[in-house]
N, C-alpha and C positions, 0 to 999 in steps of 0.2 A: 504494500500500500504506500501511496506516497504521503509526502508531507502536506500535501493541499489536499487529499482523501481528507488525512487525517484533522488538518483544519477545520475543514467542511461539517464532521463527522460532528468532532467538538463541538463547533457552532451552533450547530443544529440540535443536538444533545443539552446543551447547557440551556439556550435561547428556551424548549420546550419545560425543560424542569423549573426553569425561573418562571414563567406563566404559569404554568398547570401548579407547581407547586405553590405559588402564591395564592391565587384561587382557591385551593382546597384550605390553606388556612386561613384565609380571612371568611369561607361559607363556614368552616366546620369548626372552626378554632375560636377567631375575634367575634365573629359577628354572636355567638351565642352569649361568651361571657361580656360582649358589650350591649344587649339587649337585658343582663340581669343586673347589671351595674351602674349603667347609665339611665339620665332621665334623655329624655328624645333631641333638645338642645344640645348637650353635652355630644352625646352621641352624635350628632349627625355632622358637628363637629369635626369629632375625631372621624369619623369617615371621610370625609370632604379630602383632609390631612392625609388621610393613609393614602387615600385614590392620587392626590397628587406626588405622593413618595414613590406610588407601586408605575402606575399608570406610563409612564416614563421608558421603565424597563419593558414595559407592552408593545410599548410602543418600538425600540431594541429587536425584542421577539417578534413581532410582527415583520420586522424587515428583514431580518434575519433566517428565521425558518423558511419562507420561500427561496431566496436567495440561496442558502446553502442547502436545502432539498433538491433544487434546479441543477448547482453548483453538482450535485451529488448524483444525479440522475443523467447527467449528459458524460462528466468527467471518469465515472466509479462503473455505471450502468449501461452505458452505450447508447442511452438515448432511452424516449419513453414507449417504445414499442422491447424493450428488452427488459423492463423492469414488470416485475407479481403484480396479482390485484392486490395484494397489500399495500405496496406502495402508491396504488389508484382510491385506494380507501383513506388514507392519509390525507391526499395530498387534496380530494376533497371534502374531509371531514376539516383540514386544516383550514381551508379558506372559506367554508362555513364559520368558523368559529372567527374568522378576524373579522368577515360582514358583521356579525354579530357585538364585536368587538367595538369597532366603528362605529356603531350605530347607538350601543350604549355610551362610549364616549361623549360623540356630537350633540345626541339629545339627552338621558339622563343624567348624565354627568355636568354636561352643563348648566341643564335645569335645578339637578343638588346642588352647583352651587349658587345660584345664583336663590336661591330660596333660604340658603343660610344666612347670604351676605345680608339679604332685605328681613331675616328672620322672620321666614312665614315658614313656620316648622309642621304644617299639616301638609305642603306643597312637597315641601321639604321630605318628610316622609313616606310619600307616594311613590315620590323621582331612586330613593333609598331601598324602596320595596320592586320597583322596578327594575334598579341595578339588584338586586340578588338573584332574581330570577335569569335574567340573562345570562350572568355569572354562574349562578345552579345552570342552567343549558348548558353554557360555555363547558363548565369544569367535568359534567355528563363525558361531553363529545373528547376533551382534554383527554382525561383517563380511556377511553376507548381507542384514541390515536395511539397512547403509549401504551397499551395493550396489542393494538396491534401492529405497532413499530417493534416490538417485544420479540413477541410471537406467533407474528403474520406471515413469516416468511417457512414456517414449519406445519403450515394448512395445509 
């Protein structure tokens, strides 16, 4: 394997655990003990803050995971007529999930914040319920990519 394989490989590797793995703890991890700890203010807050710490690195992955999947499919693979349906289940489950991605960005993410800033925290809370669900979607499709980036190639 060469060194840009193995780059690529990395890339693409790190880029998916840093997504998927932030996902799964802020659904399964923050968001419960900040729903028993917090009043809805405080909380929505501290989510606004997190989204603008994590949202970043998404934004990373998101350019990243095509790029070095592509990088890896023409340079590693011979191109996309040589590559499993594993790697067809990916590579559309992947860009399912950054539409998705996008889409929570531009409109709920916006919307939280712009409902903290003016503190209208029922607004606020909507836009909040709405980013988890996406995210529960997202993290759904996440785990299923790395299940079958795993163990798709041994179907």
């Amino acid at each position: 394997m060469t060194t840009n394989a193995s780059l690529a490989i990395t890339l693409h590797v790190l880029s998916a655990v840093i997504w998927v793995g932030g996902m799964f703890f802020a659904h399964q991890v923050l968001r419960p003990v900040a729903v028993a700890q917090l009043e809805p203010p405080a909380r929505l807050r501290l989510w606004t803050a997190v989204f603008r710490r994590f949202f970043p690195w998404v934004w990373l992955a998101v350019l990243l995971l095509p790029a070095s999947g592509y990088w890896m499919i023409s340079g590693i693979y011979g191109g996309m007529a040589s590559v499993g349906l594993h790697i067809h289940i990916m590579q559309g489950l992947g860009w399912l999930m950054i539409l998705l991605y996008v889409y929570l960005y531009f409109g709920a993410f916006r919307q939280l914040k712009e409902a903290v800033v003016t503190e209208q925290w029922p607004q606020g809370g909507r836009q909040l319920t709405r980013i988890r669900h996406i995210v529960g979607v997202n993290l759904v499709l996440g785990l299923i990519v790395v299940a079958t980036a795993a163990g798709g190639r041994y179907l």
